[in-house]
Every structure is written in C-alpha cells, then in structure tokens.
N, C-alpha and C positions, 0 to 999 in steps of 0.2 A: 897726122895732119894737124898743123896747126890751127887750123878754125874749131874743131872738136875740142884744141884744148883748152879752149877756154869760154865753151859753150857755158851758160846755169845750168846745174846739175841740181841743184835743191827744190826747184819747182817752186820758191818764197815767190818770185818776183819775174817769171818769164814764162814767156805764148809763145810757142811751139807752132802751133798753125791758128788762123784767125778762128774767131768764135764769133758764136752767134747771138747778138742782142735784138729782143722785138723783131724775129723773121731778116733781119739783115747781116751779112758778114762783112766783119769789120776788115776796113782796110789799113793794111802794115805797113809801117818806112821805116827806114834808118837813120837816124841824126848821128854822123860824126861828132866828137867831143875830144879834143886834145889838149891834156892837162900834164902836169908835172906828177912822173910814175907814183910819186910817193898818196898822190889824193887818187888812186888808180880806185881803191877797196872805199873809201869815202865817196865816192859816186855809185859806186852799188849801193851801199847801206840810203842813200837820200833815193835811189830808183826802187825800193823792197819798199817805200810810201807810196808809191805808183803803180795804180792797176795795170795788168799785161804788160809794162816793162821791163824789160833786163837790156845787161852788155852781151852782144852776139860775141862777139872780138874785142881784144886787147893786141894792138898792134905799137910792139914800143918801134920809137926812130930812132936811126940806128945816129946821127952824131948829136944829142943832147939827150937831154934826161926824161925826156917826154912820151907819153903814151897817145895812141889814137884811139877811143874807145866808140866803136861801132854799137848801137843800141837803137833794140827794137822797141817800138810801141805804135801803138794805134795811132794813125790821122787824125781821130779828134785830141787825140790828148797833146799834141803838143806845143801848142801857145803852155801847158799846166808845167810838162817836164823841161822846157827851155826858161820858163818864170823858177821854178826849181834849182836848176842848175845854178844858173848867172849868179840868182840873189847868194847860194850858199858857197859857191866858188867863180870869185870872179877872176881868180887867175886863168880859167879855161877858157877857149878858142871853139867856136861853134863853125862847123864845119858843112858838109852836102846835108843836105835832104833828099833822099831818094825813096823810091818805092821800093818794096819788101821785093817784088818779081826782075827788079833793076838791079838791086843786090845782089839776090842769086846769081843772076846774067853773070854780073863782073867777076864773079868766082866762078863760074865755068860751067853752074849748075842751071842747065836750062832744061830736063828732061824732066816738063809738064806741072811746072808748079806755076 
C-alpha cells in the first residue's frame, strides 16, 4: 500500500494519533504542499523543527517533476509550519487544508477514527 510507504517511521518528527495538552486533545489536519521532487527530503528536515509534524504521504504527479506532500500537524501550529515553508521554499504550492478525520475519509479509512 502505498500510504504505508511513505508513512515516518523514525518517530523524530510525527503524531500517530492526537495528544493531550492541559486535559485537551489536540486537533489534526493536513496541509497539501507541492514542490519540485528534488526539495521532497528538504521539507522533512525544516518539519523534524516542528512539534507533532511529519509528511503522511509523498504523492509524486505523474506528468512533471513535482511531488504532493500530504503533512500532519496540529490546528494550532499552522500559521508556524506554513510561515516555515514559504519563507524556506518559496517555489512550493500550498494546497487543502483539511481535517485529519476528512483525510482518512478520502482514503477510504472511516472505521471509527
């Protein structure tokens, strides 16, 4: 399956399911990010500075050179990770905002999350 393969597997830099800050669980989304494949591993290394972030997915398209990088993190954090992004790669394309349970949806995974 290709979503698994390109899940974090090192734990530096990704939240598996929301955590709990002062009694409240954080809520997850996804910011699309479409860059040129080569800054693909350069957008990890600037999201391993960002608490509970990682890339879920690396989705390359299929006629140019470019990747789709699906990446989790918390509701508050991302005015921090989209100020991040732009300023250090401004050839990337900022994409959906969606909710971590709208994500799952669209990959087909609704059973109770």
């Amino acid at each position: 399956m290709a979503y698994a393969a390109y899940r974090e597997s090192f734990g530096a830099n990704r939240c598996d399911t929301p955590t709990e800050e002062h009694g409240q669980i954080q809520e997850l989304v996804v910011l699309d990010f479409t860059v040129p494949s080569r800054d693909a591993f350069a957008v990890r290394r600037l999201l391993a500075s960002c608490p509970d972030t990682g890339v879920v997915r690396c989705v390359p398209r299929p006629h140019d050179s470019r990747v789709r990088l699906e990446i989790q993190l918390p509701a508050d954090r991302v005015p921090e990770v989209m100020h991040v992004l732009m300023i250090s790669l401004p050839s990337g394309e900022m994409g959906a905002l969606t909710s971590w349970r709208r994500h799952l949806t669209g990959h087909g995974m609704t059973h109770g999350f």
